[in-house]
N, C-alpha and C positions, 0 to 999 in steps of 0.2 A: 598766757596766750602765746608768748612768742617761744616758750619751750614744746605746745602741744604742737605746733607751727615745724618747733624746729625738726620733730620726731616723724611728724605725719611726712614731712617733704623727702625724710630718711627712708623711712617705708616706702612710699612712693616711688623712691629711686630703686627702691630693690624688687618692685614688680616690672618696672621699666625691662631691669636687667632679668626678670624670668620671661619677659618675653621677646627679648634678644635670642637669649638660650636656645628657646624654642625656635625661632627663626633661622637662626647658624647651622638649628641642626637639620631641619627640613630643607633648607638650602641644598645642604653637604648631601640627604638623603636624594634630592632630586635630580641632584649631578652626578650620582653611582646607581642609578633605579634599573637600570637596566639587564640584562641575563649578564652575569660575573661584573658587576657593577659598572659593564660597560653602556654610555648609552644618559640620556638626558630626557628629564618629564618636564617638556616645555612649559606645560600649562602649572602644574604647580609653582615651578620658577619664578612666572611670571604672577600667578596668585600673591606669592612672598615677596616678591619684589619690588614689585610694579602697583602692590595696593598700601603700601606704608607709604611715610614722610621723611623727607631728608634727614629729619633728626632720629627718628628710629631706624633708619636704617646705619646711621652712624656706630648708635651702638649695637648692630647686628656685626656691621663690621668688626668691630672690636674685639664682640663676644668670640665672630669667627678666626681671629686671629688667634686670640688665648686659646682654645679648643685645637683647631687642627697647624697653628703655627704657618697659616696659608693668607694672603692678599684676598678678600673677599671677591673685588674687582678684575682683580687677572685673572681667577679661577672662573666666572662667569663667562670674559671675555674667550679665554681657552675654550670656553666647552659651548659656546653661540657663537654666531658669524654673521657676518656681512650687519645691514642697517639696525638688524634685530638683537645682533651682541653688541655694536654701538650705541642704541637707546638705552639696553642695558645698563650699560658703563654707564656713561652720562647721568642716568638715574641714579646711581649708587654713589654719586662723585660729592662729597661735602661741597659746602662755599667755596673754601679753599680752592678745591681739587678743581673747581670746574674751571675759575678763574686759569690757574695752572694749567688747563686742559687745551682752554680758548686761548690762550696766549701760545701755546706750541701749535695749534690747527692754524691759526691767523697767520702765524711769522715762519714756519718752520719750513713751508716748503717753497720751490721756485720761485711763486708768483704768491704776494702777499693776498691774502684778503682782508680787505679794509672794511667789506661790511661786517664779516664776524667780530672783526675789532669794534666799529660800531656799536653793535648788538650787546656786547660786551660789555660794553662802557656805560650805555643808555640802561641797561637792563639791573644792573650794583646799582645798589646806592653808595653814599659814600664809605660808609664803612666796612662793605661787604666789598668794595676796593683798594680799601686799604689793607685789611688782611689776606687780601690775595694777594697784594703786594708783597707783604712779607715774606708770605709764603712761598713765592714763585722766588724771590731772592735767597733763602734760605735753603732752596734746593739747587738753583739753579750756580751761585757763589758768584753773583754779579747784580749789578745796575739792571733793574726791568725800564728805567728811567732812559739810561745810555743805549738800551739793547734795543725797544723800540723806535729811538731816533736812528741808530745802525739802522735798522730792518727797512724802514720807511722811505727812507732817504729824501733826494733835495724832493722828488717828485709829490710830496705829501708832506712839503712843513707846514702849509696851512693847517691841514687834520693833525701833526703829529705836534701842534704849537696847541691846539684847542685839548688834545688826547693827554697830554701835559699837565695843564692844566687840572683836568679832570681828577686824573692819578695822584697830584699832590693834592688834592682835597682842599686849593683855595678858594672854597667856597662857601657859600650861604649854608649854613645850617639848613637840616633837611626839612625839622620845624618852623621854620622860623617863617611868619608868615608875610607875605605882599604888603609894602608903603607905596599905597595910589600915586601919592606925591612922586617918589624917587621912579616909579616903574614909569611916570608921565615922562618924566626926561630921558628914562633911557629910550620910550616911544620918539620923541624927537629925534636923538641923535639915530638912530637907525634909521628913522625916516631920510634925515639928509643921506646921509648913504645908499638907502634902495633906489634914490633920484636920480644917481651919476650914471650917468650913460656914455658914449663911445668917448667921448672926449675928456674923460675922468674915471680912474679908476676908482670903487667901492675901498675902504679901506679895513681890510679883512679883521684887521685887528679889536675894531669896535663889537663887531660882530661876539668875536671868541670871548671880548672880556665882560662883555653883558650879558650874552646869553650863557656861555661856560662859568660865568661867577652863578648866575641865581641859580636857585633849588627848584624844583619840578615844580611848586605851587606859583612861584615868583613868575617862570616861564610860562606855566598858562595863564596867569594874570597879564602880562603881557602881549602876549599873542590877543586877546581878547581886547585891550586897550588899544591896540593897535589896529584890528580891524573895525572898531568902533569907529576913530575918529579919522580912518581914512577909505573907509569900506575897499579893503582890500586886505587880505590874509596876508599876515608876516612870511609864510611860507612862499607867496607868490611875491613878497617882496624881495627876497633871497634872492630869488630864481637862478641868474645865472651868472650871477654877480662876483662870480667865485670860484673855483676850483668844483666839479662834481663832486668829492669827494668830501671836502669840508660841509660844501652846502648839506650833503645826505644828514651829513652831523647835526648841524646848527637844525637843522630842519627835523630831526631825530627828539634831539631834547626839548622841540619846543612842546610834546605829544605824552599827554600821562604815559608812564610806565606802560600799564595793560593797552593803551590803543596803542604804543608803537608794536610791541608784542603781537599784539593779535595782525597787525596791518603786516609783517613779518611773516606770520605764520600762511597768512591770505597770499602774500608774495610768490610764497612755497610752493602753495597748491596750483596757481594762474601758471599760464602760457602753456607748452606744447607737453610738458613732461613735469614731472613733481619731483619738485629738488628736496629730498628725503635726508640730505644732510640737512641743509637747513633748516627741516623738521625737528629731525631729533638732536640738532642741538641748540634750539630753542626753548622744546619740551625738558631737557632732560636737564638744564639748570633750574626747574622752575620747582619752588616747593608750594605747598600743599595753600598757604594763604597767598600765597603771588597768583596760583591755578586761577584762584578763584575769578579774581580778576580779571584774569587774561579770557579764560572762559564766559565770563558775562558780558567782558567788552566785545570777543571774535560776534557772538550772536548780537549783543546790538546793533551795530556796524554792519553785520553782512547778512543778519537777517536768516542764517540757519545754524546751529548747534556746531561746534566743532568737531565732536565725535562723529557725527552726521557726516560732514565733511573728507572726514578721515575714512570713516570705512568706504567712500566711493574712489580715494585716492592709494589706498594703501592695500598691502595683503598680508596672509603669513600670519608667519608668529611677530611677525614687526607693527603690525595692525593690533592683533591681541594685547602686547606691550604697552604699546602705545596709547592703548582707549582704555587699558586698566590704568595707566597711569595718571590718564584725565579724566577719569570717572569714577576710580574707587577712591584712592585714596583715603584707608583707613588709619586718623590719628590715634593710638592707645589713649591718649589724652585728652581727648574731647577737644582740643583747641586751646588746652586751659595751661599749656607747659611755656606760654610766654610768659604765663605770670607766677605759675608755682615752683621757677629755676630762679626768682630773683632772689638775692639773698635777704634772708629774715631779717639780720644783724642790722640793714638801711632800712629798716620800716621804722617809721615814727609814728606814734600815737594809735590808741586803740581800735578806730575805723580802719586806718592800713594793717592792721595787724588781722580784725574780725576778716575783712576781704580778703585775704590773702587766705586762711583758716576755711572760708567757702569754699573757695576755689581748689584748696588741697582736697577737700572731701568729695568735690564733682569729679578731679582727677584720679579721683581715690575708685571712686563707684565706676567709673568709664574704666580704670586700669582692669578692673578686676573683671570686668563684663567682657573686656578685649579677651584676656588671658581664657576666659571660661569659653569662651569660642573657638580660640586655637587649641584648645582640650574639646571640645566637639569635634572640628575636623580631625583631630590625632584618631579619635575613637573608632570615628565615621571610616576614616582610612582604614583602620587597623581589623575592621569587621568587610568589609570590601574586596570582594574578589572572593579567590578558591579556598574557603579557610580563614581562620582568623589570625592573626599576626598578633601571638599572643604575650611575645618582649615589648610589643609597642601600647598593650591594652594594660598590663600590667604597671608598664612606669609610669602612663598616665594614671590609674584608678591609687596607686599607692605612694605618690609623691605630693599626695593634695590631702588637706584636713576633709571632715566630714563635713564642715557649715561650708567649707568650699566644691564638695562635690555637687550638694545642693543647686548650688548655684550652676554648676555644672551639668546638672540634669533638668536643668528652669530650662538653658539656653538650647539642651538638648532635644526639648520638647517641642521649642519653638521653633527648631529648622527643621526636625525629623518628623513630625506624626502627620498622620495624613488621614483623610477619612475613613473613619472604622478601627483607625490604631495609633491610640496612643501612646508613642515611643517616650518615655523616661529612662534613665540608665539602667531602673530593673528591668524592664525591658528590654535593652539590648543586650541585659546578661542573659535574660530566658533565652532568649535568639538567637544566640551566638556560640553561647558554651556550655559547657555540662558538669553533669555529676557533682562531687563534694568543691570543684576548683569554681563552680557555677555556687552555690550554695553557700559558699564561703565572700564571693564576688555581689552576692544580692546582699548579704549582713553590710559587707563596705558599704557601698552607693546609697542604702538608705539611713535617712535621717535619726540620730538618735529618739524622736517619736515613733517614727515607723517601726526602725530593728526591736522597739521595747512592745510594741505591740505586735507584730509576728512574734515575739515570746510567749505572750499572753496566747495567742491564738493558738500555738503548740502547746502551751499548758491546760488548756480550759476545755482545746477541741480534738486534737488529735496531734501526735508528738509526730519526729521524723525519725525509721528505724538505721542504727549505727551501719547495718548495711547498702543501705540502699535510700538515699535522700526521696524518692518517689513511694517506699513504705511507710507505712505508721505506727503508733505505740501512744499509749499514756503517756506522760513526760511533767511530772511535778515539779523537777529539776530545776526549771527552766521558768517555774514561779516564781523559786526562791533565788535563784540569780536574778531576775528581777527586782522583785521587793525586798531582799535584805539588805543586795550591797548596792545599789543606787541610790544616788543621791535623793532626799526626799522630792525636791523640784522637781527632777526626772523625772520621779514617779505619779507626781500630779500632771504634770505636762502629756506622758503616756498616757494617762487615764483619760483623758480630759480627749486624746486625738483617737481612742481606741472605741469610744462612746459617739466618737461622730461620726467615723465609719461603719458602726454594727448596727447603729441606733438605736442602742439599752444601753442600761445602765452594768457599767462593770460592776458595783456592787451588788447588783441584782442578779448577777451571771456569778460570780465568788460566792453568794450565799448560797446557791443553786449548789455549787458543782461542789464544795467543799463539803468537810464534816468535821466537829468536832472541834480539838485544838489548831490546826490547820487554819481550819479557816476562819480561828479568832485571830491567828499570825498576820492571816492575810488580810482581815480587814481594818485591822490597825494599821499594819503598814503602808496600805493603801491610802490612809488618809496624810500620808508625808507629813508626819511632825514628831518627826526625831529631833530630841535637842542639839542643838550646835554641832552639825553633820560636818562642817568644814575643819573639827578638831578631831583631828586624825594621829596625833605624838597621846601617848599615855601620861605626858608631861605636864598634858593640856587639860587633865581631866581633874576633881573635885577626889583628894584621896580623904575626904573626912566623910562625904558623901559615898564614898564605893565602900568604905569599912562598913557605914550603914546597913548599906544596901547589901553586902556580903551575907550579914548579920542574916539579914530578911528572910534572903532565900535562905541560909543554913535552918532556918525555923521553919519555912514552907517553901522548897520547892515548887510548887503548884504556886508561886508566885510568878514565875520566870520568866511567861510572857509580857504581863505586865509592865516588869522589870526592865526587862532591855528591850520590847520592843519600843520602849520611850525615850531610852540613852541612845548619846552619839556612841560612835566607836570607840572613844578616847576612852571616856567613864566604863563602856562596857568592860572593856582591856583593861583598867586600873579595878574592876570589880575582879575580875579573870584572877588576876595578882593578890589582893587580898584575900579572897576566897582561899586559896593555896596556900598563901603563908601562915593562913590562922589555921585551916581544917587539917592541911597537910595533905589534900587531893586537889585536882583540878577540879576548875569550874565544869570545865568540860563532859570527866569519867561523870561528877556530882549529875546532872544533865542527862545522862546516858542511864541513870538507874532511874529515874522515873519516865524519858519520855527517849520514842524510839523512832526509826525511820524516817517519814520526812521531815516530822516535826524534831526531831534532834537534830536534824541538816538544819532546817532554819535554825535555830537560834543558837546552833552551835557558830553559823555565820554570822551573827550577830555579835559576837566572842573576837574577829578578829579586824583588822582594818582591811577595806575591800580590796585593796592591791595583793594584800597576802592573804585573804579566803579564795579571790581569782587564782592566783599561782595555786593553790594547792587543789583546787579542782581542774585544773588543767594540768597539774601531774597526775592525779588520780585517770585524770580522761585517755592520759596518752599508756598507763597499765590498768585499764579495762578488761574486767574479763569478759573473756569470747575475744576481743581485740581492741584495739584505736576505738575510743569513742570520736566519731569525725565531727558528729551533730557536736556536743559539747564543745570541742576545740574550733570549730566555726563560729556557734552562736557567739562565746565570750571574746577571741580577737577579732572577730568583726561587729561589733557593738560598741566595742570601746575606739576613740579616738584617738591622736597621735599621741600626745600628752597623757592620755590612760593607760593606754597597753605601755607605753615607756615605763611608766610607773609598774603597773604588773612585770613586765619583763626583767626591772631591777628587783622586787619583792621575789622572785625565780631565783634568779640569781642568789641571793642571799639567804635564800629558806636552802635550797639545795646545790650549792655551790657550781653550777653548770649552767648556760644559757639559755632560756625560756627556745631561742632561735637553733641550737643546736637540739634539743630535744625533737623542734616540729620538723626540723629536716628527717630526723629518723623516723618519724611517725607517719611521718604524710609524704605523696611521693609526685613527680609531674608538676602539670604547673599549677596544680592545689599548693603542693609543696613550694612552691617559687613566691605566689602569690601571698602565701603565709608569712614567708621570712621577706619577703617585701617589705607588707606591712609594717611588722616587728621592727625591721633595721633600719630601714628608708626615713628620713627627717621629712617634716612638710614643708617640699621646694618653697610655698608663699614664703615660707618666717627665711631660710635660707637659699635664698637664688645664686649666693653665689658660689656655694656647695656643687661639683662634679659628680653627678649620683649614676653609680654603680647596681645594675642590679644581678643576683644571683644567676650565674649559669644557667643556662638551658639542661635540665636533666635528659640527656639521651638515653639514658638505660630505661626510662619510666615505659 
């Protein structure tokens, strides 16, 4: 368990990272969208930006630093302004960064501000303070300890003695929960304090080291014990007992997280004008589970929506920003990456291991559903407008497996179709493109059931002519690349989805339209039970059995159906061999004197391993007479999947010493031709995200 654990949480990080990729790059797209890539597409910007979580947008950062060697965040900042490049910013800032952020806004200019400091301090917990600490010393090569006291000076050592405090972390763990007993006495002693009036001074110090020692639960347990037994809010006990600015404090932490937050944000919006800094830099520390928060506390408290709020305060693209950022908020993760980054190694016993194993597969299922959506919009984008943007349709359709375009075309369906039209990706290939670059583009996007049944339907009903994908022709071809060299599974699987969409029986429709041997070929095959199909080495096969079997056919010929359409590949190829070494001719020529045309096609296909009967009809296809077979070199690279055509393109390679990919560039031209050598060359981004994929030049001659 804790190795499936360890793998799934490995894969997981590598879709994390394809949908970074994606993100850095539409970023970088949205900031050169313009005529000579001058010019910014606000609303995507903010789509990318403004709808992920601090933690993905970390690694968008990242990805965008490796890619174009650029600051995610000054490249935004450069190319937005005023409130709406500073929510921005803010948004895109890790823990770290913001801490760092609010410490240079708070101290850095004339006149300090002590509530941003505040805000600052109430809004960390403790260890999202302590690494800001770090980190602010680490850049800055000093004391934030010394620097804050500098900054503050005498006029704020109340606040900068309590801020102290806070920053060294001596306090109550954040868990750790409320002792009635010990919170009774600190009620007393703060009682005696809130007492003294003109002729006694409060002694500020009790104050800082009870309320600045407990933890947010401890504080509200107190605040509540204390208004219990003296019917009066600790808040109004403070009152004025202090410095303005310590009291804000003391008065700060006594208030969960989200209600100080939201009281903050209500701050913002009140009196004559809308203080839009202290919007957006409230909002723009806040991630995705603190939102939550903060948003169900502002409406309970005030009794209308924050968004609500916000569009009657705000405008622009700082509005758009802003309310995507408290209302989309999409995790890739489902919420599940606080607990599928813990490390495996500290789980003990099998219940923490099984839950951890859930939770990878929810992140698993959510990662992949995220990714299949930002391949809709690529799609969506890329067919949009004057033309279609065929470098952007092309890397999405051929950087993805098939059981992933699938999915791809689920999600495609469900934001695209509308009444009367149902959009699936063959769909938006009809709509969008044409000719053999179309035709070649419908084989990709459908499912290996589907592409094997449009085979069926070009063989049984009417084929598609080499010139013209909108003519027709017979096409037996397109049987026997069916039934010979697919897997038996495949071909049960086909059968099985080709009979629910015709509503007959394919054996019913094969007995019909065949004759003779042919169609004994094909209702054998049809029934997928070749023996051990997955033994594809000659090595693999029974040589005491092919001598046999050699034997057999040398005595009748007119056995051969029989024969191999019941062997795997292996045995067929070790019969291939023997045959030869005893008779002194090939299986093949042997074959060729009794039986002719397509029934010598099939079972001559049956003679080799599918990867290399593919390669050699897709050399025959590319010196066709009359010209290019396109139909053949469509159907077979768009049918097979990454891992198949890899295979065929190696078996090319080796049958005829030259590149399956260099032969289709000669053959085919445009972005048929682009699209082809796509396929062919391009890995599936899922298995490798963190591959840089290149796709083939734009043919200008075409």
């Amino acid at each position: 368990m804790a190795d499936a654990c360890t793998r799934l949480q490995d894969h997981n990080r590598k879709l994390k990272a394809i949908i970074a990729t994606n993100d850095a790059q539409a970023v970088n797209a949205a900031m050169n969208s313009g005529f000579l890539g001058w010019g910014t597409d606000n609303n995507k910007l903010i789509t990318v930006l403004c709808s992920r979580t601090k933690s993905q947008l970390q690694r968008v950062a990242k990805r965008y630093r490796e890619m174009y060697d650029k600051d995610i965040r000054d490249e935004v900042k450069g190319e937005t302004g005023g409130n709406y490049g500073k929510m921005m910013y803010y948004a895109m800032s890790s823990k770290t960064e913001y801490v760092i952020d609010m410490l240079d806004f708070a101290c850095g200019g004339f006149f300090n501000n002590y509530m941003a400091l505040i805000e600052l301090f109430v809004m960390c917990g403790q260890g999202w303070l302590k690494e800001g600490k770090v980190a602010w010393e680490g850049r800055k090569d000093k004391s934030l300890i010394d620097y804050i006291n500098s900054e503050l000076g005498s006029g704020y050592s109340g606040l900068a003695r309590l801020l102290m405090l806070l920053l060294k972390g001596d306090r109550e763990p954040e868990d750790a929960e409320p002792d009635d007993a010990k919170i009774l006495e600190q009620v007393e002693k703060l009682y005696v304090e809130t007492q003294k009036g003109f002729f006694s001074t409060a002694d500020e110090l009790v104050f800082v080291e009870t309320i600045g020692v407990n933890n947010q639960k401890q504080n509200a347990r107190l605040a509540e014990m204390y208004e219990n037994k003296y019917s009066e809010s600790l808040r109004m006990g403070i009152g004025d007992k202090m410095s303005d600015k310590l009291g804000a404090c003391l008065k700060a932490l006594l208030l969960k997280r989200d209600d100080f937050v939201a009281s903050r944000l209500k701050d913002a919006v009140d009196g004559w004008g809308t203080n839009k800094g202290q919007l957006l830099r409230l909002l723009g520390g806040l991630d995705d589970v603190n939102m939550v928060g903060v948003l169900e506390a502002y409406e309970k408290k005030y009794g209308l929506p924050l968004a609500s709020t916000l569009k009657q305060e705000i405008g622009g693209n700082f509005s758009k920003a802003t309310i995507a950022w408290i209302t989309v908020l999409n995790d890739p993760t489902g919420g599940a990456e606080a607990i599928t980054e813990q490390s495996v190694e500290a789980l003990t016993g099998s219940s923490a291991l099984c839950s951890m194993c859930d939770m990878l597969l929810l992140e698993n299922e959510m990662l992949l559903r995220f990714a299949a959506a930002l391949d809709v919009e690529a799609l969506a984008e890329a067919v949009n407008g004057m033309g279609t943007d065929d470098t952007a349709f092309i890397r999405t359709i051929t950087t993805r497996s098939k059981r992933f375009l699938g999915r791809v075309s689920d999600v495609y369906r469900e934001a695209h179709s509308e009444e009367g039209e149902d959009m699936t990706l063959s769909a938006l290939v009809d709509k969008n493109i044409g000719d053999w670059y179309a035709y070649l583009a419908k084989f990709l996007v459908l499912q290996p059931s589907q592409s094997d049944s449009l085979l069926l339907d070009l063989a049984l009903e009417e084929g598609v002519s080499n010139d013209d994908p909108s003519a027709r022709n017979d096409d037996k071809a397109a049987l026997i690349e069916f039934l010979c060299a697919r897997h038996p599974r495949r071909v049960r699987v086909a059968k099985k989805a080709w009979e629910k969409r015709n509503d007959e029986s394919l054996v019913d429709k094969l007995a019909d339209s065949l004759h003779g041997d042919l169609r004994e070929i094909a209702l054998t095959m049809l029934k997928g039970k070749r023996d051990s199909f997955e033994e594809v080495d000659e090595e693999d096969a029974d040589m005491a059995l092919a001598k046999e079997q050699a034997a057999y056919l040398q005595a009748d010929m007119g056995k051969a159906i029989e024969v191999l359409c019941s062997n795997s590949p292996a045995q067929n190829a070790a019969i291939g061999r023997m045959y030869e070494e005893t008779y002194d001719m090939s299986l093949g020529r042997a074959l060729g004197n009794v039986y002719s045309g397509d029934v010598q096609d099939a079972l001559t296909s049956l003679l080799l391993e599918p990867a290399q009967w593919y390669a050699s009809r897709l050399k025959k296809a590319f010196k066709a007479e009359g010209g290019v077979s396109n139909e053949v070199i469509c159907r077979i690279i768009g049918a097979h999947d990454k891992a198949e055509i890899k295979a065929i393109a190696l078996a090319y390679d080796d049958k005829y010493g030259t590149r399956l990919k260099t032969d289709v560039a000669e053959a085919c031209d445009g972005n048929y031709k682009r699209l082809a050598e796509a396929w062919i060359d391009l890995p599936d981004q899922m298995a490798q995200p963190e591959d840089l994929l290149k796709l083939p030049k734009k043919d200008l001659t075409a």
